[in-house]
Backbone as JSON Lines, residues from 0, in Angstrom:
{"i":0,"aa":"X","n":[-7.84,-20.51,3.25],"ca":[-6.68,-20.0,2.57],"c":[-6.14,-18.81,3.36]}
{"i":1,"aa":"X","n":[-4.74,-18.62,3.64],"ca":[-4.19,-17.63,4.24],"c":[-4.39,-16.79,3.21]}
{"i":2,"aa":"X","n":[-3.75,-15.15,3.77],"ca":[-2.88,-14.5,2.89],"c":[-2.04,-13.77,3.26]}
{"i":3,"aa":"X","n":[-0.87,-13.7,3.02],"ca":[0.48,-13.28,3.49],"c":[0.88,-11.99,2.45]}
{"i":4,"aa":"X","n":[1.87,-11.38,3.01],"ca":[2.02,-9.82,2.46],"c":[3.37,-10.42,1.03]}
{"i":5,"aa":"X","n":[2.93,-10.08,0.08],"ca":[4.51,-10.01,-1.18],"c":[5.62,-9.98,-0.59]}
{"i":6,"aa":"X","n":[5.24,-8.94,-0.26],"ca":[7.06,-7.8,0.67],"c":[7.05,-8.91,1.99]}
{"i":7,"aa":"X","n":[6.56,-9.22,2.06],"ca":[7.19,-10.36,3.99],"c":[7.87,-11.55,3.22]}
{"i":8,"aa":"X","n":[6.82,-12.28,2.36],"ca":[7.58,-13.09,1.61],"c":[9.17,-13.21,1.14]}
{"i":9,"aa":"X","n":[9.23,-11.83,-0.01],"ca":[10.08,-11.49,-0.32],"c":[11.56,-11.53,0.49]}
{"i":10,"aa":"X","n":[11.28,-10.73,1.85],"ca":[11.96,-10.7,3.14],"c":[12.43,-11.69,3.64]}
{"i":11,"aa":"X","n":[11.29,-12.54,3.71],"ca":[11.72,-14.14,4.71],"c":[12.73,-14.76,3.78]}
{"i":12,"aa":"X","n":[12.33,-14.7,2.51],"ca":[13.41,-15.3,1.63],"c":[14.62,-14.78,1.28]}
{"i":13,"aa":"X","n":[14.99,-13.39,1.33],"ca":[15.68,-13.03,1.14],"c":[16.95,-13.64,2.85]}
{"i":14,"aa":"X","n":[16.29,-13.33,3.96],"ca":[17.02,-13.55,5.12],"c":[17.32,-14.79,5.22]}
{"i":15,"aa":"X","n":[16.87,-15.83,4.68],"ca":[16.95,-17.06,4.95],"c":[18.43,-17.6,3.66]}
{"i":16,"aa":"X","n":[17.85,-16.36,2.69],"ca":[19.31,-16.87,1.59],"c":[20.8,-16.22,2.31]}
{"i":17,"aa":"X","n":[20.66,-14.9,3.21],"ca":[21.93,-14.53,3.79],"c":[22.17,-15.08,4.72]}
{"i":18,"aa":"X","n":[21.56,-15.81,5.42],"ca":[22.15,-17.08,6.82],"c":[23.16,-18.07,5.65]}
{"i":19,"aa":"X","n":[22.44,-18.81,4.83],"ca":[22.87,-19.9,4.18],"c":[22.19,-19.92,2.89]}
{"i":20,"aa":"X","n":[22.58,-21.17,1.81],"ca":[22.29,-21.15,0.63],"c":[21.15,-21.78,0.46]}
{"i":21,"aa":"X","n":[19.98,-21.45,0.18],"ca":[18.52,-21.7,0.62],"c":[18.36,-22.78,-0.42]}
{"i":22,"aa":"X","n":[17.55,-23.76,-0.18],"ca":[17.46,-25.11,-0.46],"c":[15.58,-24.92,-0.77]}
{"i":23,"aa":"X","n":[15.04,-25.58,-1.34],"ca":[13.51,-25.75,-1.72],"c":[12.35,-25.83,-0.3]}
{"i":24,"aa":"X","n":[13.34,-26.58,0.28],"ca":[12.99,-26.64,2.38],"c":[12.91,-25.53,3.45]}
{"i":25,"aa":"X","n":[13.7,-24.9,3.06],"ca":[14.0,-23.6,3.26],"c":[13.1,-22.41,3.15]}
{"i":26,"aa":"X","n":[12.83,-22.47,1.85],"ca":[11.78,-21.57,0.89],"c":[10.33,-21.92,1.66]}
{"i":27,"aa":"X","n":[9.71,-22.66,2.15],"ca":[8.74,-22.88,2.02],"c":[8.77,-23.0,3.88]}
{"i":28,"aa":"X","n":[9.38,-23.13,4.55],"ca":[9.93,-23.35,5.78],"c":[9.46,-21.87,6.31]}
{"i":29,"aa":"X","n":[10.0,-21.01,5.6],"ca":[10.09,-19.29,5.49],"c":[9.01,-18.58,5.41]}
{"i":30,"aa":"X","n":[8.14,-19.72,4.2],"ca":[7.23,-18.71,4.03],"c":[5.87,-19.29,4.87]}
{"i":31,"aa":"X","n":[6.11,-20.3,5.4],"ca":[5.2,-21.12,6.23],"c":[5.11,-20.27,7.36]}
{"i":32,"aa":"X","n":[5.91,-20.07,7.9],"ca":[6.63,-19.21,8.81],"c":[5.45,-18.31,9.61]}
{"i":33,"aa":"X","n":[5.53,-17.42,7.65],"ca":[5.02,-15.95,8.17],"c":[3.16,-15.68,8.44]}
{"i":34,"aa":"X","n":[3.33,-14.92,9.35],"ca":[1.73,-14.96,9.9],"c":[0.92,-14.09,8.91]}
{"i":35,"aa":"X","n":[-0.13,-15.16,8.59],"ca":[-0.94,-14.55,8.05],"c":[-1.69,-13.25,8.13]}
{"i":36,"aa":"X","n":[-2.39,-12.56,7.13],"ca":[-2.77,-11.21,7.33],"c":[-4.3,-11.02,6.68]}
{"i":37,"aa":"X","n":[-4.78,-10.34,7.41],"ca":[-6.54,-10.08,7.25],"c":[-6.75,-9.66,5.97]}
{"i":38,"aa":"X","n":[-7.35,-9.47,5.08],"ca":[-7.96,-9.21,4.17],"c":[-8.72,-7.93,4.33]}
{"i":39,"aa":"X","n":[-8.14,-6.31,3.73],"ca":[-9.01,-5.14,3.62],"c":[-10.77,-5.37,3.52]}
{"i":40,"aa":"X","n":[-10.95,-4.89,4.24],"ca":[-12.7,-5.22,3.86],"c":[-13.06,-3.74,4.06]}
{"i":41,"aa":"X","n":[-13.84,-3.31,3.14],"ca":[-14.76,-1.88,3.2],"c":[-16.13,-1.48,2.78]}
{"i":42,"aa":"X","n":[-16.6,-0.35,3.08],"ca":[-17.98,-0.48,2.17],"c":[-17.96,1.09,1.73]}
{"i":43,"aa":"X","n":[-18.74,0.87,0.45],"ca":[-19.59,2.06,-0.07],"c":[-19.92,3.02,0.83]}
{"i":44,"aa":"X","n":[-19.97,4.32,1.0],"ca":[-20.43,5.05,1.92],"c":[-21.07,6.45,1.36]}
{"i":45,"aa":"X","n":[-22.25,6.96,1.76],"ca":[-22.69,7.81,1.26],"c":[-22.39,9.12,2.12]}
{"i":46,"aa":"X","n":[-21.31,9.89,0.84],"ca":[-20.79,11.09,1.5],"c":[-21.84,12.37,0.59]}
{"i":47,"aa":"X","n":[-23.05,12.21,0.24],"ca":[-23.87,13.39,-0.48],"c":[-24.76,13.69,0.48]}
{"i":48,"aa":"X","n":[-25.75,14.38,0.06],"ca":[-27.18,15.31,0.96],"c":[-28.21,14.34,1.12]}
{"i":49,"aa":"X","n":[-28.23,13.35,-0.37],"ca":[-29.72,12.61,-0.19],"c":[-30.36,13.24,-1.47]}
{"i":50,"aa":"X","n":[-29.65,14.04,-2.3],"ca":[-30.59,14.46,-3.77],"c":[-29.64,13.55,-4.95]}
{"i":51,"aa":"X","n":[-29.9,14.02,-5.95],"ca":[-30.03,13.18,-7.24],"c":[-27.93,13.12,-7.08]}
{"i":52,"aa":"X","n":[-27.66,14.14,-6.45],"ca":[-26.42,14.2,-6.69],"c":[-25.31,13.37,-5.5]}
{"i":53,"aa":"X","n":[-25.7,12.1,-5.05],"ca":[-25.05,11.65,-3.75],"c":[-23.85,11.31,-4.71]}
{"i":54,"aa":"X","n":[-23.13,11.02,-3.74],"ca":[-21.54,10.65,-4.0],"c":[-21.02,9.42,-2.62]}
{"i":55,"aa":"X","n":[-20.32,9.07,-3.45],"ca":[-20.0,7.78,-2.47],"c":[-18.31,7.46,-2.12]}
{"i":56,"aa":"X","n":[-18.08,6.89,-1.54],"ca":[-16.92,6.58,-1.51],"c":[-16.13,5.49,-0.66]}
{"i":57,"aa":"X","n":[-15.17,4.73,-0.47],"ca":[-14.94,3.71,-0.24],"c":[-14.19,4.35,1.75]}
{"i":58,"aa":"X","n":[-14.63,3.7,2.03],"ca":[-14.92,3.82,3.74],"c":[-13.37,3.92,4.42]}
{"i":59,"aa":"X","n":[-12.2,3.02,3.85],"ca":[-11.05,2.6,4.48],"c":[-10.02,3.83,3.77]}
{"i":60,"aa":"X","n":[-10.21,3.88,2.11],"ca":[-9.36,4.63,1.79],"c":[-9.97,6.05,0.9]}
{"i":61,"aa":"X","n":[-10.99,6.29,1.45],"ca":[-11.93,7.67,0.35],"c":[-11.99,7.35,-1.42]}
{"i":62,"aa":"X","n":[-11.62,6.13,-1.74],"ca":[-11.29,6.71,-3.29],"c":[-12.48,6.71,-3.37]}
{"i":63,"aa":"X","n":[-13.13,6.58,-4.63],"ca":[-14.23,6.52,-5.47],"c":[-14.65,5.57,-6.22]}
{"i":64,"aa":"X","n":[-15.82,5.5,-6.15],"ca":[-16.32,3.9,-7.24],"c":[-16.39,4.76,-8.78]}
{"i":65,"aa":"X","n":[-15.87,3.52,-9.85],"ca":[-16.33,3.73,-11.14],"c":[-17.51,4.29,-11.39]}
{"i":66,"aa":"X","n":[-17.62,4.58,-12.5],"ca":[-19.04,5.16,-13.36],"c":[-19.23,4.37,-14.57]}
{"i":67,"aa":"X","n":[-20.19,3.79,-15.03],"ca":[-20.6,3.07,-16.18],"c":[-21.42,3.78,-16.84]}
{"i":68,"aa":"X","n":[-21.55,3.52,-18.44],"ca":[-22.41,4.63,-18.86],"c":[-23.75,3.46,-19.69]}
{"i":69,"aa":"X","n":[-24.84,4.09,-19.28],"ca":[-25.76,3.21,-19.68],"c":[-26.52,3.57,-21.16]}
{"i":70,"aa":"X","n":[-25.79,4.19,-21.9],"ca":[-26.53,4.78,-23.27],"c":[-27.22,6.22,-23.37]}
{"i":71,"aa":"X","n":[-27.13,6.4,-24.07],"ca":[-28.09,7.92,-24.23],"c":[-27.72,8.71,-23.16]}
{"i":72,"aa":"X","n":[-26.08,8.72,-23.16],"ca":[-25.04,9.82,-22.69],"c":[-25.81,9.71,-20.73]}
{"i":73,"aa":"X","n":[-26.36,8.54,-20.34],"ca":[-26.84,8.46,-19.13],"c":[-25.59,7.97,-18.41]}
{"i":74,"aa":"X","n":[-24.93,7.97,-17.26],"ca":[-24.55,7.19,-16.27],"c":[-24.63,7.18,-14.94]}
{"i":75,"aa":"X","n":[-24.19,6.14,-14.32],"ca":[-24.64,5.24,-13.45],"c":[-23.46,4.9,-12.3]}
{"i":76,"aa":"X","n":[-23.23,5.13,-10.93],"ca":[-22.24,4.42,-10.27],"c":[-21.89,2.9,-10.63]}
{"i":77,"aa":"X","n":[-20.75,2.5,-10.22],"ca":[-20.56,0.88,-10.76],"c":[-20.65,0.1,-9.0]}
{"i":78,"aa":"X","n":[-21.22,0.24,-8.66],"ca":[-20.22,-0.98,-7.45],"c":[-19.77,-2.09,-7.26]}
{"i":79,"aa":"X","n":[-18.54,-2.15,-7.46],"ca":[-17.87,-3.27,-7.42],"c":[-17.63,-3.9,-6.56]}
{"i":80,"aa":"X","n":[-16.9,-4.9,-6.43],"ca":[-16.54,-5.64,-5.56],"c":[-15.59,-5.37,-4.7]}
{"i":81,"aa":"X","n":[-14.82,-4.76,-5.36],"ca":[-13.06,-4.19,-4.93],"c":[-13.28,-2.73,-5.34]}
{"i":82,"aa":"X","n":[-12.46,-2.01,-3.91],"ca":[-12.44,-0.31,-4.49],"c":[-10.92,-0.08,-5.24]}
{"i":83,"aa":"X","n":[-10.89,0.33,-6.32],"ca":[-10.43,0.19,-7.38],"c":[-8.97,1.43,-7.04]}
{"i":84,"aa":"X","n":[-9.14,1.77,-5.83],"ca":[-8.54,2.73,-5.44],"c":[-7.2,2.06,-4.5]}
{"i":85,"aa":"X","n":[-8.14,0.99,-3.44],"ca":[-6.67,0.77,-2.44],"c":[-7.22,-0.88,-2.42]}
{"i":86,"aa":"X","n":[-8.14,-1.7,-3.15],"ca":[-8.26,-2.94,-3.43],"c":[-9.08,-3.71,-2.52]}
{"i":87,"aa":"X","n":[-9.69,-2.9,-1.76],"ca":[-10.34,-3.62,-0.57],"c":[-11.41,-4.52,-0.68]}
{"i":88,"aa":"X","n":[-12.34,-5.29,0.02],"ca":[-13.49,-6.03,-0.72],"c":[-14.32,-5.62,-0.41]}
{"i":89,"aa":"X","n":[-15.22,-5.29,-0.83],"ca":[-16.65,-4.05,-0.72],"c":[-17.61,-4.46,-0.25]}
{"i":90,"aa":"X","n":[-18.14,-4.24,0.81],"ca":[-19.72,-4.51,0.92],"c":[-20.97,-4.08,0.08]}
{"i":91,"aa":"X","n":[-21.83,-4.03,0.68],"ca":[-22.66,-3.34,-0.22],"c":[-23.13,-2.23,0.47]}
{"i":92,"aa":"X","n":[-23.41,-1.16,-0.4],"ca":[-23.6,-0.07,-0.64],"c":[-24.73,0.57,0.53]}
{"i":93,"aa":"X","n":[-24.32,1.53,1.58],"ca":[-25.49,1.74,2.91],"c":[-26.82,2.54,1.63]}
């Protein structure tokens, strides 16, 4: 499966309707067209000392992973799959 950018899409179609009056052939002609694009990939990264208090953060764009709370006012980092910050797909955690 490719994946192509919204906004290029958007573009190809839009340019293809100001040449001429874009037809179903057209549309898909356009978006066939456009070159596919890599997929963000990042990982977890440990920006703490190594004590109870590490902190982590997502490698490509700094945000931060969620926190889940596990009961008895305890919580817990989440790591997800995606950094929830700039959407990237996460590795796992160094």
């Amino acid at each position: 499966m490719d994946l192509i950018s919204r906004q290029a899409a958007m573009d190809a179609l839009n340019e293809v309707t100001i040449v001429h009056s874009i037809t179903d052939f057209d549309a898909i002609s356009a978006i066939l067209d456009l070159p596919p694009i890599q997929p963000k990939r990042g990982r977890w990264i440990r920006t703490g000392s190594g004590s109870l208090f590490d902190h982590y953060e997502c490698s490509l764009c700094g945000g931060l992973p969620k926190w889940e709370c596990m009961g008895d006012n305890r919580w817990k980092i989440a790591f997800t799959d995606f950094c929830p910050n700039c959407g990237a797909k996460m590795e796992v955690a160094e």
